[in-house]
VMD Tcl script that draws the C-alpha trace (Angstrom):
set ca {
  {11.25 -6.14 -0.75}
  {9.24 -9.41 -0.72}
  {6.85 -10.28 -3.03}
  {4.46 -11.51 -0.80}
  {4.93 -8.16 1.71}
  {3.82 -4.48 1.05}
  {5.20 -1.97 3.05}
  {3.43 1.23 4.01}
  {4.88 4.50 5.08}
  {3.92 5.50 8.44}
  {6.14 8.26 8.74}
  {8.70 10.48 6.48}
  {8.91 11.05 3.24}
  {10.03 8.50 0.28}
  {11.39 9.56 -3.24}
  {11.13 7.13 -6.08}
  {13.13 7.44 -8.95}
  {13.21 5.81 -12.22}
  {15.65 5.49 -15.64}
  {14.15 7.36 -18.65}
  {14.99 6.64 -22.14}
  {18.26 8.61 -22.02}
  {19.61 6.14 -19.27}
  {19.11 9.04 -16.60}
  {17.32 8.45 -12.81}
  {14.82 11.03 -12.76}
  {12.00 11.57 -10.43}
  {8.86 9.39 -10.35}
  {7.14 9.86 -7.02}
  {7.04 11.37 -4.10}
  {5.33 9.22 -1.20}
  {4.43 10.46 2.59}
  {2.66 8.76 5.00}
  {-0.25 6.50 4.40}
  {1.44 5.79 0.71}
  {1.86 2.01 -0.10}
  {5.84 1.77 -0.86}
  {5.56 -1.43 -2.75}
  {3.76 -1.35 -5.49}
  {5.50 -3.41 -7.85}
  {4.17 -6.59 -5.54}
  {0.99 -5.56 -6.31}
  {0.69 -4.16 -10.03}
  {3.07 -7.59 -11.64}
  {3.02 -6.25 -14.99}
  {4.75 -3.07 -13.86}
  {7.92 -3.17 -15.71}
  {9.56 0.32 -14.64}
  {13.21 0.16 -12.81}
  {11.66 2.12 -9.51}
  {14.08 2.75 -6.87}
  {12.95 3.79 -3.43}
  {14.92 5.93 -1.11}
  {13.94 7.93 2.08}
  {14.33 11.49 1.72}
  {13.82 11.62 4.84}
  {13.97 9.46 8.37}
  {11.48 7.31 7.68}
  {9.33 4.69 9.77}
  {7.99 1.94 7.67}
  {4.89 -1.08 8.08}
  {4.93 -4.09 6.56}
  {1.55 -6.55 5.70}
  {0.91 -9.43 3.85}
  {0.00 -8.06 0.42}
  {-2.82 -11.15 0.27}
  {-4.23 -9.49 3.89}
  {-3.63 -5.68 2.73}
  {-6.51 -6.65 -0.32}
  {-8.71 -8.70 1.50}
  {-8.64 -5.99 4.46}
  {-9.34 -3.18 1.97}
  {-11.98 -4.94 -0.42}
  {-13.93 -6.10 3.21}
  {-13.95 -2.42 4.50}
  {-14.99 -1.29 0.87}
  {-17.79 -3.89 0.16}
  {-20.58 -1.24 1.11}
  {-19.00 1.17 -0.10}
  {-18.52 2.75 -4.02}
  {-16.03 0.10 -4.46}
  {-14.43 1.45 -8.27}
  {-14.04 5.24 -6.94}
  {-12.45 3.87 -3.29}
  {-10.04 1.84 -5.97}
  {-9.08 4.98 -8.80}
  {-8.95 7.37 -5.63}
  {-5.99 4.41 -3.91}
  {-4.55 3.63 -6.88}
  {-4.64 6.25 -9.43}
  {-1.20 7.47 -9.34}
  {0.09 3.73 -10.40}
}
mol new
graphics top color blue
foreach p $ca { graphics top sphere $p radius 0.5 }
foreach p [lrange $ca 0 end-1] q [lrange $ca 1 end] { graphics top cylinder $p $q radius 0.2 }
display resetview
């Protein structure tokens, strides 16, 4: 995945895995549709080994990350803009 793109799910369902501290890939997400699959484009200091694999057949979107923000802070601006952003983001 680019670091410029992030891709949404439009359709399926996406299981991210990560290592834990014994070495072993264990379960870190589940995503369905409407989840943003590329979230380590967007949080940079996320240092996690994620690894992204459709569970299931899977139709995918990609945007401009730059566009995906300015698209969602323009719809938001009248809106409660913190509780839009912990509602979007707080599994990360």
């Amino acid at each position: 995945m680019a670091g410029d793109a992030t891709y949404l799910l439009l359709s399926g369902i996406v299981r991210v895995t990560t290592t834990n501290s014994r070495q072993e890939r264990v379960l870190y997400d589940l995503l369905g549709p409407g989840d943003v699959i590329a979230y380590p484009s967007l949080l940079s200091v996320l240092s996690l080994d994620l690894q992204c694999e459709a569970f299931t057949f899977c139709t995918l979107g990609r945007i401009q990350t730059k566009l995906l923000i300015e698209q969602t802070v323009g719809a938001l601006r009248k809106q409660n803009f913190r509780l839009a952003w912990e509602l979007m983001m707080g599994r990360w």
